[in-house]
C-alpha positions as a LaTeX table, in Angstrom:
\begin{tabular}{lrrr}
\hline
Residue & $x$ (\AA) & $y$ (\AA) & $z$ (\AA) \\
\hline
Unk1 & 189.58 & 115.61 & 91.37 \\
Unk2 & 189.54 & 119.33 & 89.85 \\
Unk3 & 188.73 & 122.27 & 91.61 \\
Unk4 & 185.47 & 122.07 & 89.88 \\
Unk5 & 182.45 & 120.22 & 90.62 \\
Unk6 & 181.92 & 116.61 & 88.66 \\
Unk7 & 178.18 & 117.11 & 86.78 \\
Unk8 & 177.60 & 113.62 & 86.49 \\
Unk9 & 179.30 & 113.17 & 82.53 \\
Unk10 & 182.08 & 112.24 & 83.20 \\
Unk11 & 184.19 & 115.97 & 82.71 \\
Unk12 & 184.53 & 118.25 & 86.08 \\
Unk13 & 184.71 & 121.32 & 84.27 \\
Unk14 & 181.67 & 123.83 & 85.27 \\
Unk15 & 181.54 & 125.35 & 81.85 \\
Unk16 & 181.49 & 121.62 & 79.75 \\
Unk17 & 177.64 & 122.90 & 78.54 \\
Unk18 & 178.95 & 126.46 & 77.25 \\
Unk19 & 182.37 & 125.80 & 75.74 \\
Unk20 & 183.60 & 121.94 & 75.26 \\
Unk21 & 183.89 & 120.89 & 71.91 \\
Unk22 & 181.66 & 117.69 & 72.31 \\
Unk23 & 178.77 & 119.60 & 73.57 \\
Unk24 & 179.06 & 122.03 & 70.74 \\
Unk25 & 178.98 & 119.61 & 68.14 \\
Unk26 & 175.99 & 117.46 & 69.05 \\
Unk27 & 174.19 & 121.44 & 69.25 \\
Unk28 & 175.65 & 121.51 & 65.74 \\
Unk29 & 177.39 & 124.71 & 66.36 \\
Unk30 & 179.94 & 123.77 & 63.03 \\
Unk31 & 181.16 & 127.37 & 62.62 \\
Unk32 & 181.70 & 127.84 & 65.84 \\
Unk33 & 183.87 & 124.30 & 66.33 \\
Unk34 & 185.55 & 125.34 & 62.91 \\
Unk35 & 187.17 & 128.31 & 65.10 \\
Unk36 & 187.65 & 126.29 & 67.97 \\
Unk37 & 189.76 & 123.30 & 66.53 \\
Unk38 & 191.89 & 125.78 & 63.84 \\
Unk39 & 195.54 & 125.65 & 65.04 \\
Unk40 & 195.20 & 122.76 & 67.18 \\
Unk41 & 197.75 & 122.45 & 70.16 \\
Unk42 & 195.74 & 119.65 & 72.70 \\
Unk43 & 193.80 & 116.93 & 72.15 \\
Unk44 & 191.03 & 115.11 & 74.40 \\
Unk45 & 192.59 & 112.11 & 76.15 \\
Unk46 & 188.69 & 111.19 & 76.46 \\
Unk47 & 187.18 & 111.39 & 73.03 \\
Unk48 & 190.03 & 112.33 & 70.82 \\
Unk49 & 188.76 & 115.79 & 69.69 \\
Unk50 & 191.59 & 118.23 & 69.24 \\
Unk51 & 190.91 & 122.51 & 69.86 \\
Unk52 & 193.45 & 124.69 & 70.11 \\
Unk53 & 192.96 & 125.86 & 73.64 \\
Unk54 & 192.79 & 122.90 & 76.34 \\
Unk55 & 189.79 & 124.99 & 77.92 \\
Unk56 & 187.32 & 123.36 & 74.96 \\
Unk57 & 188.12 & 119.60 & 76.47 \\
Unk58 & 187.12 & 118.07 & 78.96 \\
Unk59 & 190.43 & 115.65 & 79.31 \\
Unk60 & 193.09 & 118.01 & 77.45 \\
Unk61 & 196.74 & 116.98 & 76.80 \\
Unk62 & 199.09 & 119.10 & 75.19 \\
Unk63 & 200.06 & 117.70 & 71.49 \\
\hline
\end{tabular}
């Protein structure tokens, strides 16, 4: 396990809420998830989602 603690959803991150792609969209943040996935370079082995930092996934693996 991660260095951070599991919240019960299945990601370990700490900051899944603030910054992870899938919790922005269902708060329909669309600009900000527009800046997020420009220039992709990982995907989400989880959902599929691609940003361009691996710090917006929850499961990131370089592309």
């Amino acid at each position: 396990m991660s260095k951070h603690a599991d919240q019960g959803h299945g990601c370990s991150h700490k900051d899944h809420e603030e910054n992870h792609i899938c919790r922005i969209i269902i708060r329909k943040d669309l600009d900000r998830v527009r800046k997020l996935v420009a220039n992709a370079q990982f995907y989400c082995k989880n959902c599929g989602r691609a940003a361009a930092s691996g710090e917006n996934l929850c499961n990131p693996s370089k592309i």
